[in-house]
C-alpha positions as CSV (number, residue, x, y, z in Angstrom):
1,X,156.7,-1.3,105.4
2,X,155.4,-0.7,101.9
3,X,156.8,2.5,99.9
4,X,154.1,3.3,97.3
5,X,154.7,5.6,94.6
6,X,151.5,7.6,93.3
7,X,151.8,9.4,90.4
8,X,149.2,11.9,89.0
9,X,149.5,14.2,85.8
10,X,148.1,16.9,87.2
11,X,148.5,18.8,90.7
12,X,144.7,21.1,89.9
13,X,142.0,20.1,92.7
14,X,139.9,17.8,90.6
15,X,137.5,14.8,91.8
16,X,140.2,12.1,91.2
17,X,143.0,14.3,92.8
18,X,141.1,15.1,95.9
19,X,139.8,11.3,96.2
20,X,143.5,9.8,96.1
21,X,144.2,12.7,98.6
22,X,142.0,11.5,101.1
23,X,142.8,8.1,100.6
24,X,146.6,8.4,101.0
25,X,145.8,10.3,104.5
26,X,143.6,7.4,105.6
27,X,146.3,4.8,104.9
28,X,148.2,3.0,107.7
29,X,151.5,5.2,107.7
30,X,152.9,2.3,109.6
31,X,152.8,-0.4,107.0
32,X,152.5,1.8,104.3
33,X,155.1,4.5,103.1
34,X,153.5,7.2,100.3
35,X,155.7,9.2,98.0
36,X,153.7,11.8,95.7
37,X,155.2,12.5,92.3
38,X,152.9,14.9,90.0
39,X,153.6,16.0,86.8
40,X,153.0,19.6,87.1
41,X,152.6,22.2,90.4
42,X,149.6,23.2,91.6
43,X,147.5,23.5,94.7
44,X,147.4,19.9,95.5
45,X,151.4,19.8,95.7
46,X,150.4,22.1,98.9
47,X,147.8,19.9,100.0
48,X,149.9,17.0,100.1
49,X,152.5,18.6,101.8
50,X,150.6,20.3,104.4
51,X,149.6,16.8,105.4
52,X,153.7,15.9,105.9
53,X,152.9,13.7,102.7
54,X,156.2,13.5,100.7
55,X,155.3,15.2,97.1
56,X,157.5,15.6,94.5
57,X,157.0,17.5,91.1
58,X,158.5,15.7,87.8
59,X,157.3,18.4,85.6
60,X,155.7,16.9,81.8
61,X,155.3,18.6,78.8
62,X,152.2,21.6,79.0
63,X,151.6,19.5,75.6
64,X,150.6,15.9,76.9
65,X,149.4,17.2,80.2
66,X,146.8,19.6,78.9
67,X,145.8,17.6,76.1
68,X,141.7,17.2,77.0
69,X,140.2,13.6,76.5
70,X,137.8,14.9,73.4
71,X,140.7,16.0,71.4
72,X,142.3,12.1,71.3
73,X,142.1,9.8,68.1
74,X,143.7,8.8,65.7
75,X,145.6,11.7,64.3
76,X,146.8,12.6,68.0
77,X,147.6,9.1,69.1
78,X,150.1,9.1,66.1
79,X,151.7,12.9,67.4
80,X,155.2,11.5,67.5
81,X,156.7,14.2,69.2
82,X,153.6,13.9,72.5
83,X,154.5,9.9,72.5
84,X,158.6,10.9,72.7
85,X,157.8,13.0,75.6
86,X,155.5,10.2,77.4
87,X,158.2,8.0,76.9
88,X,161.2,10.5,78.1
89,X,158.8,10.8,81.1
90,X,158.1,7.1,81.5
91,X,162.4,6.9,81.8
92,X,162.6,9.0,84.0
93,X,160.1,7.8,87.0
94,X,161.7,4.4,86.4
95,X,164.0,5.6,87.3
96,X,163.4,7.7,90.2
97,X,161.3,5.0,91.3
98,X,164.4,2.7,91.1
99,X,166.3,4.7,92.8
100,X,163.9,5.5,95.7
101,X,163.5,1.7,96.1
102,X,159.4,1.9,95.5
103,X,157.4,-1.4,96.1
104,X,154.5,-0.4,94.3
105,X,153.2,2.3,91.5
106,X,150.0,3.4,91.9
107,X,148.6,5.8,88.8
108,X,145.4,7.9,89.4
109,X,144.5,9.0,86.0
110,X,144.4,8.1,82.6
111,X,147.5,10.0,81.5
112,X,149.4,8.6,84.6
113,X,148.3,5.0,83.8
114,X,150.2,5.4,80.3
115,X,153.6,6.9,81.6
116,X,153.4,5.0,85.0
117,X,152.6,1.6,83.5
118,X,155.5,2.0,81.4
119,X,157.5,3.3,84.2
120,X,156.7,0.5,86.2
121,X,157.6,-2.0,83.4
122,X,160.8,-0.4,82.7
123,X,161.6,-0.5,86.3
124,X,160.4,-4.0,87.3
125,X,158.0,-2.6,89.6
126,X,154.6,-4.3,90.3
127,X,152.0,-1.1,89.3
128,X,148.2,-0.6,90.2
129,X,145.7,1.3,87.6
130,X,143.5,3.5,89.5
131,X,140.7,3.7,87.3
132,X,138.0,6.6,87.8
133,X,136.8,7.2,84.2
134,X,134.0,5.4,82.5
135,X,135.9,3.7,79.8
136,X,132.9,4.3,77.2
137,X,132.4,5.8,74.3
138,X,130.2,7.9,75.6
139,X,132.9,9.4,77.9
140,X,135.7,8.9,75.2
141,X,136.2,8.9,71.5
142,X,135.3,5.4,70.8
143,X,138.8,3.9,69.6
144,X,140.4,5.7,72.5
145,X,138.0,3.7,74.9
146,X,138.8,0.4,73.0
147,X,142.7,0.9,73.0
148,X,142.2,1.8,76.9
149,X,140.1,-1.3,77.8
150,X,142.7,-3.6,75.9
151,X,145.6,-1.5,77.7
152,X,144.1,-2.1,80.6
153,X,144.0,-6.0,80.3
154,X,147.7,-6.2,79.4
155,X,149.9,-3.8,81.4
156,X,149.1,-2.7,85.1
157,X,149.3,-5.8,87.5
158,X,146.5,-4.7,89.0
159,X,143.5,-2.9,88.8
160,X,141.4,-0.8,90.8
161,X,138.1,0.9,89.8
162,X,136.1,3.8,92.0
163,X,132.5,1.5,91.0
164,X,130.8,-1.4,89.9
165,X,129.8,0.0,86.9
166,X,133.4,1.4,86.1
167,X,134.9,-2.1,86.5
168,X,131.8,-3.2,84.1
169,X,133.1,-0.5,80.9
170,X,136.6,-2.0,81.2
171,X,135.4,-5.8,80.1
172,X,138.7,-7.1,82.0
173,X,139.1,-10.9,81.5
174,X,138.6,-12.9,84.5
175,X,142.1,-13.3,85.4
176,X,142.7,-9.5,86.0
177,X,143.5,-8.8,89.4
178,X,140.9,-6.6,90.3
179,X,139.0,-4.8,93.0
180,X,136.4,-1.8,93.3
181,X,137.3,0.6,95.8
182,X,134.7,4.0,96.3
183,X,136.1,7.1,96.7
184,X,135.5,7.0,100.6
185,X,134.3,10.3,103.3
186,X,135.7,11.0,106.0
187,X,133.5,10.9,109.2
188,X,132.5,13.1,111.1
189,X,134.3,13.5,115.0
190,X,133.4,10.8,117.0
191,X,130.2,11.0,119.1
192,X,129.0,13.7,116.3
193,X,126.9,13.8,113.4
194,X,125.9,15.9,110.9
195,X,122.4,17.8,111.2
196,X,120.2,16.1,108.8
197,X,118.2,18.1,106.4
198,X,115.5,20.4,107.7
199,X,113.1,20.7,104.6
200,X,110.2,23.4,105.4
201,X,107.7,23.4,103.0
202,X,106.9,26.9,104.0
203,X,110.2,28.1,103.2
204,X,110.0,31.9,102.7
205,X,112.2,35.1,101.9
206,X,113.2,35.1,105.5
207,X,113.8,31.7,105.1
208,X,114.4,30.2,102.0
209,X,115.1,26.7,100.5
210,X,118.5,25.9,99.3
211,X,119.2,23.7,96.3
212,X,123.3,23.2,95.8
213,X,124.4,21.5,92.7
214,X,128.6,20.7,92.9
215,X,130.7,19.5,90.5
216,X,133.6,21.6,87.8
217,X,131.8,23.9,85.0
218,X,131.8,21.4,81.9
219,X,128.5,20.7,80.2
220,X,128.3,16.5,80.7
221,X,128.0,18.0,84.4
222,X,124.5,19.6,83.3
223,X,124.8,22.8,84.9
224,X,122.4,24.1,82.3
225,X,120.3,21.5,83.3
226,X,120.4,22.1,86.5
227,X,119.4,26.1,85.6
228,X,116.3,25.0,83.2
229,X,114.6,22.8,86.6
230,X,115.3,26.2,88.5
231,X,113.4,28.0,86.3
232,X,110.7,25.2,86.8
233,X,110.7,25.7,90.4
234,X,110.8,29.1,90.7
235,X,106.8,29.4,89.3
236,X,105.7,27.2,92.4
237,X,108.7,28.5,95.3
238,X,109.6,31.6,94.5
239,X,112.0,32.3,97.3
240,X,114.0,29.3,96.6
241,X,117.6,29.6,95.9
242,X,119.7,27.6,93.8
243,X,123.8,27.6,94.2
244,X,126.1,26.6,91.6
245,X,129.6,25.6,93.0
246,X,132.8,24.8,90.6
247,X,135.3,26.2,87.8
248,X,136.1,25.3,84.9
249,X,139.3,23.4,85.3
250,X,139.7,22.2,81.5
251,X,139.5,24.7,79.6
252,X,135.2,25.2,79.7
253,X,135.0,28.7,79.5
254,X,132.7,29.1,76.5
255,X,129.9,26.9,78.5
256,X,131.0,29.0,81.3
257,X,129.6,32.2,79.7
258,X,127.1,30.0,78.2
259,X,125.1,29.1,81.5
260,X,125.3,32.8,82.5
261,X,123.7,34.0,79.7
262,X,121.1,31.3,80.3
263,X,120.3,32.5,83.9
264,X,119.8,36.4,82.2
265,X,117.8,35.4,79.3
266,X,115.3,33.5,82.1
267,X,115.3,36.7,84.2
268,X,116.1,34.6,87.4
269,X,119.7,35.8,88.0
270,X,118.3,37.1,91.6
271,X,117.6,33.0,92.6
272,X,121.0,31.4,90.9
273,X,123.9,32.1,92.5
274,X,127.2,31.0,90.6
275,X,129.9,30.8,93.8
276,X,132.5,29.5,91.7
277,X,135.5,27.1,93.0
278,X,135.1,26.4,96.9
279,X,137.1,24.9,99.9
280,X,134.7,24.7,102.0
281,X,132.1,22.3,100.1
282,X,130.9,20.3,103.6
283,X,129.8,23.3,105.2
284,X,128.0,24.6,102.1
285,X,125.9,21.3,101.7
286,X,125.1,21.4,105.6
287,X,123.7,24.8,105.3
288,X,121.8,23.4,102.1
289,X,118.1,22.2,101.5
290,X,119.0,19.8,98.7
291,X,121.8,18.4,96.6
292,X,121.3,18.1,93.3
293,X,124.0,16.2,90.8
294,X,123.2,16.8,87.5
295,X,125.4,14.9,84.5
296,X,124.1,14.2,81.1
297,X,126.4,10.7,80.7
298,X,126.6,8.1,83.3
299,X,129.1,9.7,86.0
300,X,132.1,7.3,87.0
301,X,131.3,7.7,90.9
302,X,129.7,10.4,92.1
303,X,131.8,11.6,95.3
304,X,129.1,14.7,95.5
305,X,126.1,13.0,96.0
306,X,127.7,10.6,99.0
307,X,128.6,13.6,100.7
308,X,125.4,15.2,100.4
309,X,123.9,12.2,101.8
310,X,126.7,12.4,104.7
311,X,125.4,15.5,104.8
312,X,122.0,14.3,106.0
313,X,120.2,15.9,102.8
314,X,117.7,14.3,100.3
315,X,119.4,14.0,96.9
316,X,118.7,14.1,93.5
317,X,120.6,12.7,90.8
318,X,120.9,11.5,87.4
319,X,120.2,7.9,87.0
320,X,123.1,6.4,85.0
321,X,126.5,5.1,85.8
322,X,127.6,4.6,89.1
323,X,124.6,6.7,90.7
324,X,122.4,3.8,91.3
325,X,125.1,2.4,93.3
326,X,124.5,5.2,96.1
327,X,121.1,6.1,95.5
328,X,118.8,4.2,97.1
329,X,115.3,5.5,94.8
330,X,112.4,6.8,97.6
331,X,115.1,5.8,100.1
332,X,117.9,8.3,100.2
333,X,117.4,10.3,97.4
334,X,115.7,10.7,94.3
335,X,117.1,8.9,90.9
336,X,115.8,11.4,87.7
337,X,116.6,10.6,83.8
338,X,119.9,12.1,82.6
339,X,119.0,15.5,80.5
340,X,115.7,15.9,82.2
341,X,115.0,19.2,83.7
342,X,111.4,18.3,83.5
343,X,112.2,15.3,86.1
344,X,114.7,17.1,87.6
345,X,112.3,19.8,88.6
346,X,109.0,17.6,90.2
347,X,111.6,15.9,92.2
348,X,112.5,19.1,93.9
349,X,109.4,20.1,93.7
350,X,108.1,16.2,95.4
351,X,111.4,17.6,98.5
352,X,109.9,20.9,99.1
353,X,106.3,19.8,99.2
354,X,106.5,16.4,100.9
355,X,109.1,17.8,104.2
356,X,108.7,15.2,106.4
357,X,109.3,12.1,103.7
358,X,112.3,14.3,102.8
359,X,113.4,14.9,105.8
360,X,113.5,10.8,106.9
361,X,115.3,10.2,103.1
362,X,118.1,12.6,104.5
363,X,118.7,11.0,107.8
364,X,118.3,7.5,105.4
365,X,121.3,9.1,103.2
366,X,123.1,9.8,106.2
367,X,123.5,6.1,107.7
368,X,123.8,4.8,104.2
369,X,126.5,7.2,103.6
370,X,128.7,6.7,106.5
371,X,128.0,2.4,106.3
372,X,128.9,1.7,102.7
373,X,131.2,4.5,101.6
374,X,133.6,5.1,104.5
375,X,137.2,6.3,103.9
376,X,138.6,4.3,106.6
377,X,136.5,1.1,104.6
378,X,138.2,2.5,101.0
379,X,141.7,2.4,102.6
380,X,141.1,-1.0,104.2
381,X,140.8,-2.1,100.7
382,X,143.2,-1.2,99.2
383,X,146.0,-2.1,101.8
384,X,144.8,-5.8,101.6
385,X,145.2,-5.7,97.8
386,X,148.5,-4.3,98.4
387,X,149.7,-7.1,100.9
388,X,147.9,-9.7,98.1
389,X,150.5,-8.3,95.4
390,X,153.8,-7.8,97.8
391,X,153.3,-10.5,100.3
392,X,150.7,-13.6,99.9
393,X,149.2,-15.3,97.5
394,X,145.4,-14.3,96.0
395,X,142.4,-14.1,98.0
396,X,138.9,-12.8,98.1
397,X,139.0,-9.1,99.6
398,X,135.9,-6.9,100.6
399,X,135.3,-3.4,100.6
400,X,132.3,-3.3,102.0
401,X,129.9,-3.3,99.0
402,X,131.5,-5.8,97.1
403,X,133.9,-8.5,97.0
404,X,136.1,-9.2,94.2
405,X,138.6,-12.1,93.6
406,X,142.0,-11.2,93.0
407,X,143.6,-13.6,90.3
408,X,146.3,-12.9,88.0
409,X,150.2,-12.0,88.2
C-alpha cells in the first residue's frame, strides 16, 4: 500500500481540480492510499470528502494563493515577503508529510508544484509534477514559462503532463521521468450508452437546436467568440439556441459584463442564454445539439470537448494545443482556427445543414471518446508510474495513446 499525498492550492471547482478528483476516485484504494491537503477551503474540500477521500486544509496566504498567472514577473518573483510565505508553507507539508509517513507527493498546479517540490525535498520524499498548463509564453509571461520549464527539469522526480503537446512546451531532457496521462471520463453504467446526437436540420421554435459552449468566463476561453458565430447563425437558424455555461473563478468580472453587453448590443439576448456555473454539465451536453470549445491560445487539454464527444455530439473546437489530439477533423468533430467566428460559424452552420454526416461524427466521438480517454485507462497509468518510482526499476508504460519511457532518478 502506497500513501500518496496530493496537494492543490486551491479547493474552487476548476478543470485541474475536478480532473485530479476523478482520478483519485478511479485509483485502486487497495494499493493505493490518497490523502488530500488543499491550501484553502472550498467546495472541493466537500467533494472529496463526500467520496470518504481523506482531505485536509493547510490554509496559505490569500496573497500567494490568489496571485493570477498574468500578474508574475520579475518584480513579483522578487516579492520577498510572497517567497517567505511559500517557503513557511513548504516547512510545514514536510512536515506533515513526514509525519503522516507519505510515500509519494503528487502537486496538481503550478503553485502546488513550487511549495510541494520543496516540501518533498525537505522531506526526502520522491514528488510527481502534475502538469496541466501549457508552459508557453503564450499562456505565461515569457520568463515565468522559462524559469518553469528549467524548474521542471531539476526538482520533481517525476513528471506527468494532461497531453502530448503539454509534455512538448516543457522541453524536458530525455532523462526526465516522464509520462502523459489525459484527464480521463468516467463511463457510462455498464450495458448503457449515452444517446448520440440527434441533429434535425429542420429544427424549429418547437424544437430548436442547441449549441453549449463550457468552460470558466475568461476571455483566452473565447466566449465572445463564441457570441460573434451566434450572431452568424442566427441570419440562417433563427430558432437556434446557444448556452453559455461557467463563472468567472479568477477574478474575470470585467469580461464578464463585457460579453453581456455584447449579446445586447447584437440584439440576440432572446437566443444566448448565460447559465452561469453548473453541476450538472453531462446532462446539459446530452440534451444539447452541439459542443462548441472556443479558446483563443492553444488549450492544455480540453476535458470539455472529450465529454461532449462521450456525449455522442459533433464538436467544434479551436485547432491549437492539445485539441488535435481528440479531434479527429470530418471524423468526430470539426477543428476551426483559434479567434475565428467566421469558421466557427460555417461549421455549425456545415452540423445543422448536413444532419445525417453529423449525426455519424457524434456516434464516431462517442467510441473515440470512451477508447482513448477512459478514466479507468488515466488511473492505470499513473499507478504503474507510481510502482516504477517506489518499487522496480524503469520501464516503458502505456496509457493508451502513448507510451513514454520512464528514465531518470
Amino acid at each position: 500500500m502506497k500513501t500518496v499525498l496530493y496537494v492543490d492550492h486551491t479547493a474552487k471547482l476548476g478543470g485541474g481540480e475536478i480532473a485530479i478528483f476523478d482520478l483519485i476516485c478511479a485509483l485502486d484504494k487497495s494499493t493505493v492510499k490518497p490523502i488530500v491537503v488543499l491550501a484553502s477551503s472550498g467546495p472541493l474540500v466537500d467533494k472529496f470528502r463526500q467520496s470518504d477521500i481523506e482531505t485536509h486544509v493547510l490554509p496559505l496566504s490569500p496573497s500567494v494563493v490568489d496571485v493570477r498567472k498574468d500578474s508574475l514577473g520579475v518584480k513579483s518573483a522578487g516579492r520577498l515577503r510572497a517567497v517567505g510565505h511559500i517557503a513557511k508553507y513548504a516547512l510545514t507539508l514536510a512536515r506533515w508529510a513526514k509525519s503522516n509517513h507519505v510515500d509519494l507527493i503528487h502537486t496538481n498546479s503550478l503553485k502546488s508544484d513550487i511549495y510541494g517540490g520543496l516540501a518533498g525535498r525537505l522531506a526526502g520524499i520522491p514528488v510527481i509534477w502534475h502538469i496541466r498548463d501549457s508552459i508557453s509564453s503564450s499562456y505565461l509571461p515569457s520568463i515565468v514559462a522559462k524559469l518553469f520549464r528549467w524548474l521542471t527539469a531539476v526538482v520533481p522526480n517525476a513528471v506527468v503532463t494532461n497531453s502530448e503537446s503539454t509534455l512538448k512546451c516543457l522541453e524536458l531532457p530525455r532523462t526526465k521521468r516522464a509520462a502523459v496521462v489525459y484527464s480521463g471520463i468516467t463511463p457510462p453504467p455498464s450495458g448503457t450508452e449515452a444517446e448520440p446526437s440527434n441533429v434535425d436540420s429542420l429544427a424549429s421554435a418547437s424544437n430548436p437546436a442547441v449549441v453549449t459552449l463550457v468552460g470558466r468566463i475568461a476571455e483566452w476561453k473565447g466566449q465572445h467568440i463564441f457570441i460573434e458565430a451566434a450572431a452568424k447563425v442566427l441570419v440562417t437558424y433563427p430558432d437556434t439556441q446557444f448556452q453559455i455555461v461557467g463563472a468567472p473563478l479568477f477574478g474575470e468580472f470585467d469580461y464578464e459584463k463585457q460579453i453581456h453587453q455584447q449579446v445586447d448590443t447584437l440584439g440576440i439576448g432572446n437566443s444566448v442564454n448565460f447559465l452561469g456555473f453548473r453541476n450538472d454539465i453531462p446532462q446539459l451536453l446530452a440534451e444539447s445539439t452541439i459542443v462548441v470549445h472556443a479558446s483563443t491560445i492553444g488549450e492544455p487539454f480540453g476535458q470539455v470537448v472529450v465529454q461532449g464527444m462521450a456525449a455522442g455530439k459533433p464538436v467544434i473546437a479551436t485547432n491549437g494545443g492539445a485539441l488535435p489530439e481528440i479531434v479527429l477533423p470530418g471524423q468526430t468533430g470539426m477543428l476551426v482556427s483559434m479567434g475565428s467566428s467566421t469558421e466557427m460559424a460555417e461549421a455549425m452552420l456545415w452540423i445543422l445543414g448536413n444532419p445525417d454526416a453529423a449525426n455519424k461524427m457524434g456516434a464516431a466521438g462517442q467510441k473515440r471518446a470512451y477508447e482513448h480517454f477512459s478514466i479507468k485507462q488515466s488511473a492505470q497509468t499513473i499507478s504503474s508510474l507510481y510502482d516504477e518510482m517506489l518499487n522496480r526499476p524503469a520501464k516503458e508504460i502505456s496509457n493508451g495513446s502513448t507510451t513514454t519511457q520512464l528514465t531518470g532518478p
